[in-house]
N, C-alpha and C positions, 0 to 999 in steps of 0.2 A: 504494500500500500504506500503511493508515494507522500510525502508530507507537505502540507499547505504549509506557506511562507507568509496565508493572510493574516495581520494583524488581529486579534480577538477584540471582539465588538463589546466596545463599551458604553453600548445603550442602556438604559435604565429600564428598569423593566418596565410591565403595563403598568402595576400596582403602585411602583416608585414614580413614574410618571403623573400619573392620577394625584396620587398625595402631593407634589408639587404643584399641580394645577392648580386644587384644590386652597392650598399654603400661601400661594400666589395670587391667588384670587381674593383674600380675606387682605392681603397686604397692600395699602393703596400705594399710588402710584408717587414718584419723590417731585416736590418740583425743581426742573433741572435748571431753572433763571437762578434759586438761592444755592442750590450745591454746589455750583463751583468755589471754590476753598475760599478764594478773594472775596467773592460775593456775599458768601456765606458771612467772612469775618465782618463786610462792612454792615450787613443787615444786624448781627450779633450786638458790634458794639453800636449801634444806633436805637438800638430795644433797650438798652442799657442807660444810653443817655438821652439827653432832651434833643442835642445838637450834637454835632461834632466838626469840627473846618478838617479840609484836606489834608493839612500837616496833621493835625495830630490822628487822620486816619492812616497816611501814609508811616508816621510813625509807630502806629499800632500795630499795622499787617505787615510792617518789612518789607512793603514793596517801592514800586517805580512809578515815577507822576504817569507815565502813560501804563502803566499798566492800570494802577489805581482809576485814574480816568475812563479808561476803557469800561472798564468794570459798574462805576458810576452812573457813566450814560444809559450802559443795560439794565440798569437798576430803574434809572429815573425815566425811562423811557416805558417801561413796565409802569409806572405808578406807585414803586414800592418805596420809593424815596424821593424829596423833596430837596430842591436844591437854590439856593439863595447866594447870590454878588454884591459885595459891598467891596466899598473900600477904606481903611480908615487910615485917613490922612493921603498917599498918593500909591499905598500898599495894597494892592486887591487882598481880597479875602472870601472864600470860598466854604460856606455853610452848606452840612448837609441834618436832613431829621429825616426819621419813618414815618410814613404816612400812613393814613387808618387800612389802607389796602395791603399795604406793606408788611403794618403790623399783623395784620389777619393772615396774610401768605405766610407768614414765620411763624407764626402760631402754631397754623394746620403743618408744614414742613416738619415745626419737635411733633404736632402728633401720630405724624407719617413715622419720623423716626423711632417715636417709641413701638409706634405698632411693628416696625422691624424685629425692635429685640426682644418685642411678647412673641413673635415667633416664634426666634428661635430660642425660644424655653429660657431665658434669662431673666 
């Protein structure tokens, strides 16, 4: 009898399949606007505080004016944040706050995440 060279199939079975449907089904879905890590941080510390200006988000998350920037637009561009220009004295100054949308979206996001780790048994 000569011997198959094919890799052995690592399908799940029916039963394993089923129960993940199942496990999957029960788990809503993440919103992908706040989980990216940057997004995530600016929405985090903005539930936290009233305000916050660019520098001291910039200096919160460790990141880069255009990254941070970037990030910001897809935020306020959503409605999940609010964004305000001042200048004082001939120094711009750049305000951001959560919005009641914003805050609602990060709300249901921790309760997407906890329904994660009631999942899986934690």
């Amino acid at each position: 009898m000569a011997k198959s060279n094919a890799l052995p199939s690592h399908r799940p079975s029916r039963a394993a399949s089923q129960n993940l449907e199942r496990s999957s089904a029960a788990i809503p879905s993440l919103d992908r606007l706040i989980h990216e890590r940057i997004r995530l941080g600016i929405v985090s510390a903005l539930a936290a505080n009233a305000s916050l200006t660019f520098n001291d988000l910039k200096r919160l998350l460790k990141t880069t004016d255009g990254n941070l920037s970037v990030h910001a637009r897809k935020l306020e561009e959503a409605k999940y944040i609010a964004c305000t220009k001042t200048f004082e004295g001939r120094v711009p100054r750049t305000d951001y706050a959560l919005t009641a949308t914003g805050r609602k979206a990060f709300e249901k996001y921790l309760d997407h995440m906890e329904a994660l780790i009631q999942a899986m048994g934690r």
